[in-house]
ZAGUDREN-650668 format. One record per atom (N, C-alpha, C): residue in one letter; x, y, z. Coordinates in steps of 0.02 Angstrom, whole numbers, plus 50000, padded with zeros to 5 digits. Example, Ala and Ser with C-alpha at 12.3 -4.5 7.8 and 13.67 -1.06 7.14 Angstrom:
A506604971650390A506154977550390A506604983550390S506424988850354S506844994750357S506455000250394
This chain:
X500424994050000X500005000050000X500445006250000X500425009849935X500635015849947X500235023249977X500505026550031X500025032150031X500365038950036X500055041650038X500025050850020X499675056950048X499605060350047X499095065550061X498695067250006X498755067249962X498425070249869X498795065249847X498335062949811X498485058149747X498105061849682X498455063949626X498255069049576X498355061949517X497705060649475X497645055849405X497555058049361X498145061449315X498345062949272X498615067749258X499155067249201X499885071649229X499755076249163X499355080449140X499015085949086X499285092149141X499085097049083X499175106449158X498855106749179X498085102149185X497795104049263X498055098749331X498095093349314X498475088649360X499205090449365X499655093449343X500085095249351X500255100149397X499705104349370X499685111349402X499435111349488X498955107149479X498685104949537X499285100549610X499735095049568X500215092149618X500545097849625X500975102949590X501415107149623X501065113149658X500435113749650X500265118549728X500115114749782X499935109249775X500015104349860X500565103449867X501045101149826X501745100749839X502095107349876X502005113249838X502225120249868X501955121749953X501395118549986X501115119950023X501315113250076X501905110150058X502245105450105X501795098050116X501355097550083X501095091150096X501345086250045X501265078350044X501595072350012X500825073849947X501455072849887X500835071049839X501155068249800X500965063449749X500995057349709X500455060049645X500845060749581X500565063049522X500635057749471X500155053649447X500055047749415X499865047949321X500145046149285X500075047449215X500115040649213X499445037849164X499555030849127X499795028949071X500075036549036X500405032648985X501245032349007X501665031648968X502215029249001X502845034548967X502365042048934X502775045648925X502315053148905X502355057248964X501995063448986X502105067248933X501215068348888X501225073248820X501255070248790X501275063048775X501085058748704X500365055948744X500005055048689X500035059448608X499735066848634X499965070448578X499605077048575X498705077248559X498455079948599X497655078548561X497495085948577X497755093648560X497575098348575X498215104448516X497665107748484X497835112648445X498605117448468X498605116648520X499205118448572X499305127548583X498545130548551X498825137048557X498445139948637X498685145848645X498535149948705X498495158748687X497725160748683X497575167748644X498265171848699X498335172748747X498545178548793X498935174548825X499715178048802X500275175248847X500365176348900X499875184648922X499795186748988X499545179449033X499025178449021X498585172249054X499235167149098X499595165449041X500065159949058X500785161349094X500785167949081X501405172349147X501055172949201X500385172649215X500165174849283X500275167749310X500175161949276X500225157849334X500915152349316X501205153849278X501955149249268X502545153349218X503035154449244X503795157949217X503675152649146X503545151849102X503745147149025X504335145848992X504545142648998X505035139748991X505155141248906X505725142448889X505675143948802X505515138048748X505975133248806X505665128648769X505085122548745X504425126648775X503885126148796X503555127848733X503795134448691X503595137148659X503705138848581X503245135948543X503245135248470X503275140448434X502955144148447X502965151048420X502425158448441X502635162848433X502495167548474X501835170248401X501465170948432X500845172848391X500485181448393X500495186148343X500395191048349X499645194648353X499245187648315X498285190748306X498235184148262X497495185648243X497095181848222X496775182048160X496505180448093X496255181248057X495655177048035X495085179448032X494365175748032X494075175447970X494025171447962X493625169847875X492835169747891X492285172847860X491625170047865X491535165147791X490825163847778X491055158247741X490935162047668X490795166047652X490835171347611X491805170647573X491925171347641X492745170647608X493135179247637X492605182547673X492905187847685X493345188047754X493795191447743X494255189447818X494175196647866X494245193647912X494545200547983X494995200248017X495495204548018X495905202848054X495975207348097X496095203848166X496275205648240X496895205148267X497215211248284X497735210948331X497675208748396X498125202748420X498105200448482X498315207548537X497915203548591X497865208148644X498175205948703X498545209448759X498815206248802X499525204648764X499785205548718X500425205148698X500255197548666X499815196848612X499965191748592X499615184248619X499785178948570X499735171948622X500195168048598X500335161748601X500765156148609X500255150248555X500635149748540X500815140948506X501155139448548X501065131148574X501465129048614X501935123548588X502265122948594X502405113448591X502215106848660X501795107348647X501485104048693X501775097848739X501955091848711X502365087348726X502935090748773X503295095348749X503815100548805X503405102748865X502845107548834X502505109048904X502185105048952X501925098748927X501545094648978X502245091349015X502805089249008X503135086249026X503675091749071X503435098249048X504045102549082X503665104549150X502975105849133X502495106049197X502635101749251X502475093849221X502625088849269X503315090749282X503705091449261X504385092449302X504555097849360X504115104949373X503945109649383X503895105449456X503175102149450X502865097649515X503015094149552X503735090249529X504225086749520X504645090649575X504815096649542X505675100049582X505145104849642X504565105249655X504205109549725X504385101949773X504365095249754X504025088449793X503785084449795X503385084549723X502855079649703X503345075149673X503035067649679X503265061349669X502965059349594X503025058849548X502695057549462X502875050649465X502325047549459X502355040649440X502335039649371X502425037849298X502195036349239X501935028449227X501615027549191X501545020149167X500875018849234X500565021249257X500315019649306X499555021149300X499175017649298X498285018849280X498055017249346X497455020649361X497005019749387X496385015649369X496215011349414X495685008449401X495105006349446X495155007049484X494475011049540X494635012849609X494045015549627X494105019549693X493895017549736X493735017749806X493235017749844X493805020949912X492995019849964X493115026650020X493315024550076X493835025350127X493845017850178X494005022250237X493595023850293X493825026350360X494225033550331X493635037750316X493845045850279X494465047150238X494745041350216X495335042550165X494895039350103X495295036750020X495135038049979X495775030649958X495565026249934X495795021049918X495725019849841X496255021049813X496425019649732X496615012749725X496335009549662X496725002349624X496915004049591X497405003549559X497895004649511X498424997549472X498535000949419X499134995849388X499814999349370X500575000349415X500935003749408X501415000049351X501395001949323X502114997449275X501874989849249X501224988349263X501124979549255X501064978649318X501044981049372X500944976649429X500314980349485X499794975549488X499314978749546X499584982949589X499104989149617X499404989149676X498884996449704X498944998349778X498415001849822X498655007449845X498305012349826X498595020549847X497885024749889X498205024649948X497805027550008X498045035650008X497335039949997X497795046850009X497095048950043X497275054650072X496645060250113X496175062650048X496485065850010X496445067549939X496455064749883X495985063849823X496085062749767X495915067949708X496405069849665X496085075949613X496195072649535X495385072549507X495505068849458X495555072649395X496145073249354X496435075449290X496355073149241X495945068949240X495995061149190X495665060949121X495355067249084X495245070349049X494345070049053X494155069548975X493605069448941X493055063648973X493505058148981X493135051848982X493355050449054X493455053849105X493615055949178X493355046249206X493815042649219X493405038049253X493625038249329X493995045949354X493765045149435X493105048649457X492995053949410X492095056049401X491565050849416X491575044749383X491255037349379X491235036649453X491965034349466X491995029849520X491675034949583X491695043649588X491595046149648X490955046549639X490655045549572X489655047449576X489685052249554X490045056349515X489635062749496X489645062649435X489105066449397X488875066249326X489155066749272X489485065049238X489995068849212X489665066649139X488975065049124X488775063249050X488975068849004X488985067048953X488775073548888X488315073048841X487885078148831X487445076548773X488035077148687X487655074948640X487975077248588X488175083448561X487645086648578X487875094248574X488365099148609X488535094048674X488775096548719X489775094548710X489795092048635X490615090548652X490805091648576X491225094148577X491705095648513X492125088448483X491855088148404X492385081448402X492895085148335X493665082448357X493955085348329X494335080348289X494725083448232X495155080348201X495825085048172X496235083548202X497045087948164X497455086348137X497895090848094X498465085948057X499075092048073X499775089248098X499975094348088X500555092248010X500495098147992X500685099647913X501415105447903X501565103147852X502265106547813X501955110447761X502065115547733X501775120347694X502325127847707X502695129847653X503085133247646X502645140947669X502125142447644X501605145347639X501235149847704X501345144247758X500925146247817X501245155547842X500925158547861X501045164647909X501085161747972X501875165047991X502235160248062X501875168948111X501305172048090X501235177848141X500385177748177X500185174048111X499375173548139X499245166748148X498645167248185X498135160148194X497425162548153X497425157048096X496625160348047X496205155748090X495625157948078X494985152548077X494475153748032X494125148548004X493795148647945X493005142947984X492345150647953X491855148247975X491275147347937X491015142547931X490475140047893X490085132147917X489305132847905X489095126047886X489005122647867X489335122247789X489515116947760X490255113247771X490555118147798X491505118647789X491415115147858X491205118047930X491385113747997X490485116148028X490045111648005X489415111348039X489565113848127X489205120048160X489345119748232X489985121448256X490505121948211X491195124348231X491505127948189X492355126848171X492775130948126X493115127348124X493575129348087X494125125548056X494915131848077X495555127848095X495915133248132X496655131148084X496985135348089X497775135848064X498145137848121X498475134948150X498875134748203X499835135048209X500165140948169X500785141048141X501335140348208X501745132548188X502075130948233X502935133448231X502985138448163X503805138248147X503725134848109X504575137548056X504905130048028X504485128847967X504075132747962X503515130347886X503035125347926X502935124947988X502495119848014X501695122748041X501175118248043X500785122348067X500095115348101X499785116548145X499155112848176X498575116048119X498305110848071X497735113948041X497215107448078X496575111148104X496165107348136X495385108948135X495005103148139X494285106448136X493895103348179X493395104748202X492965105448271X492415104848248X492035097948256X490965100248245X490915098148320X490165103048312X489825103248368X489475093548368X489505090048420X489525082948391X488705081048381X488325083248402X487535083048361X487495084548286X487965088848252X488095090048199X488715085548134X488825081148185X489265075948135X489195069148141X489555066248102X489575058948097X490155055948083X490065049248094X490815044748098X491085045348027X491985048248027X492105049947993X492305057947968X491615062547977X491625068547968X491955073947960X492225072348024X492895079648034X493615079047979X493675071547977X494305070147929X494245070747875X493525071147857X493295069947768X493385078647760X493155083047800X492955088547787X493555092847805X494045090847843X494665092947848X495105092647779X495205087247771X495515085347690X495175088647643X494695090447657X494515093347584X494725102247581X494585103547644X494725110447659X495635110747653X496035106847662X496795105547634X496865106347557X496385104047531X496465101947464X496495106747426X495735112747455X495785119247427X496375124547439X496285124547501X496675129647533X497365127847547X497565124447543X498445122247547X498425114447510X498405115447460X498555110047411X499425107547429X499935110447429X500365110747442X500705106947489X500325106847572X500415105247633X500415098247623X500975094747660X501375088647682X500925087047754X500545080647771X500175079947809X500995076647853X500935079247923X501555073147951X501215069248008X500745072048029X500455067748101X499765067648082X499165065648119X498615065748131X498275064848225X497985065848242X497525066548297X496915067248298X496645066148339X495675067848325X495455064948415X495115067948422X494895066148504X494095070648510X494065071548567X493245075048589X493355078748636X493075086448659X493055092648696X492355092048734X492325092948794X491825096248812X491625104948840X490975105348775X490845110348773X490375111948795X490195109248862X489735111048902X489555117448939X489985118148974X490305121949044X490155117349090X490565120449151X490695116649214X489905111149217X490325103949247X489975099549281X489555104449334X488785099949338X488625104149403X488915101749486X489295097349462X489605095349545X490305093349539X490875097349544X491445095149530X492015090949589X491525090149652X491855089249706X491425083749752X491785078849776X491215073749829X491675072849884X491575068149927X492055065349979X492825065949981X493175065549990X493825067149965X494115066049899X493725070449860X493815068649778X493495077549754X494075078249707X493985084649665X494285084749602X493815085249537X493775087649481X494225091349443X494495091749398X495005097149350X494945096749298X495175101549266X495225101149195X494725096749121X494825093649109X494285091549060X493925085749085X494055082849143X493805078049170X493245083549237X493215091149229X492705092249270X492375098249212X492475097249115X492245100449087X492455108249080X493105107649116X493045115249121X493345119649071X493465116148989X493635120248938X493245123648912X493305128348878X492895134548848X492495133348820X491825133748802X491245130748770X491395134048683X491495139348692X491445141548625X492085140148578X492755140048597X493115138448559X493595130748580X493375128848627X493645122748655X494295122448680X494555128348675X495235129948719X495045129348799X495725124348846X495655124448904X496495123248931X496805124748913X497345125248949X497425129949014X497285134548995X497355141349068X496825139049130X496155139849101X495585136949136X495805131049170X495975123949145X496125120349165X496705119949246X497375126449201X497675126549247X497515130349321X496885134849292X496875139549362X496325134749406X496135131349358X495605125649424X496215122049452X496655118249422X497295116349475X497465120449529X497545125549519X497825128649596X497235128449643X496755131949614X496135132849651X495995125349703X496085118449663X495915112949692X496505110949734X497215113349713X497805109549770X497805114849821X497515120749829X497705127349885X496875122149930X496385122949916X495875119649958X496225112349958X496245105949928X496515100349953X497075103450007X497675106550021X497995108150049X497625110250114X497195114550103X497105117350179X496355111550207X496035106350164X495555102250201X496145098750259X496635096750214X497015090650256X497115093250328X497415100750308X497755104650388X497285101950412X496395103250392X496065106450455X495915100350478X495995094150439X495885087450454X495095084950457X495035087650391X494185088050369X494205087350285X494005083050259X494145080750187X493545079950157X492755079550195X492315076050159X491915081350120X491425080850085X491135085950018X491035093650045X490825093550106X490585100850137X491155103250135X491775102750169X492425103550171X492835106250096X492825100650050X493075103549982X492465107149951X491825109449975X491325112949936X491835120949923X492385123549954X492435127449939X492755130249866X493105124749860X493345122449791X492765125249727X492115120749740X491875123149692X491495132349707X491675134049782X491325140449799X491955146349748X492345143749751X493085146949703X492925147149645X492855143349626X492755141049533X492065143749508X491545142949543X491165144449504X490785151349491X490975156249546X490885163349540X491215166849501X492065166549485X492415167149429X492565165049365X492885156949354X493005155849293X492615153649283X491875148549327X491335145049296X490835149049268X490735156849293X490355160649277X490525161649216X491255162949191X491445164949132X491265159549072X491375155549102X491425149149050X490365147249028X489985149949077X489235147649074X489155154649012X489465160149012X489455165848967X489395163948889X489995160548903X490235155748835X490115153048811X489535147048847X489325143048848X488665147948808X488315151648819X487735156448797X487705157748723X488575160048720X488775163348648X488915157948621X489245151748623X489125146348558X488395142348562X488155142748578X487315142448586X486995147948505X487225152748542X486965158848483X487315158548422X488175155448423X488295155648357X488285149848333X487935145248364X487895137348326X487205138448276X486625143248316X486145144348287X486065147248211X486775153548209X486695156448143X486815151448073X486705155948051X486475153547966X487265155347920X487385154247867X487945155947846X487635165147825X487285164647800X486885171047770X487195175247845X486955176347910X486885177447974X487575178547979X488205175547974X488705173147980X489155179347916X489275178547862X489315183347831X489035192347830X488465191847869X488185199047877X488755201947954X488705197547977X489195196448044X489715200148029X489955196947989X490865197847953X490815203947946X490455207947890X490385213247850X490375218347916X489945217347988X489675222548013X490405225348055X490815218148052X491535218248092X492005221548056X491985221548000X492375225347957X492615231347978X493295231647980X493765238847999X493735238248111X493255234248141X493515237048191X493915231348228X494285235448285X494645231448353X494455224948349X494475220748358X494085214648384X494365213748483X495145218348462X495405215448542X495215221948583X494905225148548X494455231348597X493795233048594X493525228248573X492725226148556X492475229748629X492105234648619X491815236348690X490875233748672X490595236848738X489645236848750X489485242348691X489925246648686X489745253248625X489655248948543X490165246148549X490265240748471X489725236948475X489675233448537X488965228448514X488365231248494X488195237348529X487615239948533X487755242148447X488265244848415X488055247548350X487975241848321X488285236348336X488295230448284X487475226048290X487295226948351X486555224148341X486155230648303X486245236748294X485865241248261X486035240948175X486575237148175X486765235548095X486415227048090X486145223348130X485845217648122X485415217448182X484845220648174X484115220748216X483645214348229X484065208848155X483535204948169X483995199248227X484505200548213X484895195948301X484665196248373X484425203548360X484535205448408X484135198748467X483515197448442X483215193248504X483545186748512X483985184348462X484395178948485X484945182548521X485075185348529X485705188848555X485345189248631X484935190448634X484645192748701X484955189048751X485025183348750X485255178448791X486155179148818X486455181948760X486985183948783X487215189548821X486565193148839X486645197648886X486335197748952X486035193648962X485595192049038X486145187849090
């Protein structure tokens, strides 16, 4: 029997993030990844809009980082573009594989113990601690901690084992498919996205410039809106037009939830993170930051239940009293606005474009919206919702 104080299942930036603030706060923690090499595979576009975001809560390592990204450029399906200067100085392409593994190392040099090769495979509750089965390397074996924080993504099976809900409807998850590609061609300064419902039913389609002539081209349906197959058929074809050229070198494809927050991210000595408590962005399916600021949020409360020597749901309720007045509020916002833009029409979608034409996008104020619903009156009552 191994034990601990926090036992964190899965070694991503919210489980990462999460062992090195219990670690920083002097308690034993044990950070568990089942595959047997932290950041394979990649299943995430790897960018980050605001480098600010990611200085507030970790120094980045350079070599973390793919390339430094200046704005954005938006296609409607018209074909007309907008382009936006990033705000906040920019965002990041990452190299991901570096960052998930430099994180865990981060967690690593505060205290935390990283196990690899090591799965979980059920839970249960024994005399107010928290009893894990697991398979470390090929061999059974039992991890007793006060704490458990589950990182474990999309398909969360410590969610399962603690009882809390963690279903999705179809509408409620992004299914994706990416390739990353060689193309002499790419702009190493922007990230485009290209929007339509014939091109990505419910989503967009993204260019993600990694350096080097390299780049993440990827596409996203809303998953009520696709079928087996879909995203890859409709990806390739959108290659075919638009970068005939481009050298496919990898592939990926996985599923987002684009819900917003679970309604219960916390039970008995068990707490929620990152995509295993839903907490990526509804509208564009980015969750790296989110993810990571629910890590601290969950190892600063796991940290101070243990002091007080009180672990059970009332106890970590504060966890979710943290999360959900700030980033969950933000994220239910989000959750409003791809609601409203899953609804539009391409027609809707193009009038859109046109009304955006010439302004800020990274200084979009209440003044801009208000003219922009007076240049499209008939939104306005779908829009309503995005303002209540």
């Amino acid at each position: 029997m191994m034990n601990c104080d926090v036992l964190v299942i899965g070694a991503g930036p919210a489980g990462s993030m999460a062992a090195k603030t219990v670690a920083e706060a002097g308690l034993d923690v044990l950070l568990i990844e089942k595959r047997q090499e932290i950041g394979e595979p990649v299943r995430c576009a790897e960018g980050i809009s605001l480098r600010s975001e990611l200085k507030e809560l970790v120094d980045p390592d350079p070599a973390w980082i793919s390339s430094e990204i200046e704005g954005a450029r938006l296609y409607s399906p018209d074909g007309s573009m907008i382009s936006s200067p990033g705000s906040g100085g920019g965002g990041y392409v990452l190299e991901r594989k570096e960052f998930d593994r430099g994180m865990a190392l981060r967690a690593a040099e505060c205290g935390a113990e990283v196990l690899v090769k090591a799965r979980a495979v059920g839970l249960c509750r024994s005399e107010g601690n928290v009893v894990v089965s697991a398979f470390c390397r090929g061999e059974p074996a039992k991890i007793e901690a006060r704490v458990v924080i589950g990182a474990d993504g999309v398909e969360s099976k410590t969610a399962q084992w603690a009882g809390l809900d963690s279903r999705l409807s179809p509408e409620d998850i992004m299914v994706c498919a990416q390739f990353l590609v060689s193309e002499t061609k790419i702009d190493p300064n922007y990230c485009e996205f290209f929007f339509g419902n014939d091109l990505a039913p419910g989503g967009y389609i993204w260019i993600f410039p990694k350096g080097r002539a390299l780049a993440n081209v990827g596409i996203g349906l809303q998953g009520s809106r696709s079928r087996p197959g879909l995203p890859l058929r409709l990806l390739e074809s959108f290659l075919e037009r638009r970068m005939p050229e481009a050298r496919v070198l990898q592939m990926v494809s996985g599923g987002i939830p684009t819900s917003g927050t679970m309604k219960s991210i916390a039970s008995d000595g068990v707490m929620l993170v990152g995509d295993a408590a839903h907490q990526s962005d509804p509208l564009t399916g980015g969750g790296i930051i989110t993810s990571m600021r629910a890590g601290v949020m969950a190892g600063k409360v796991a940290a101070k239940a243990i002091s007080s020597g009180e672990t059970s749901r009332q106890a970590l309720q504060e966890y979710e009293d943290l999360w959900r007045p700030s980033w969950g509020k933000h994220l239910e916002k989000r959750l409003k606005a791809k609601r409203f833009f899953c609804s539009l029409s391409d027609d809707d979608i193009n009038r859109l474009a046109a009304s955006l034409q010439g302004r800020d996008l990274s200084r979009f104020s209440p003044a801009d919206l208000l003219s922009l619903i007076k240049q499209n009156p008939k939104m306005l009552w779908s829009m309503r919702r995005l303002m209540m």
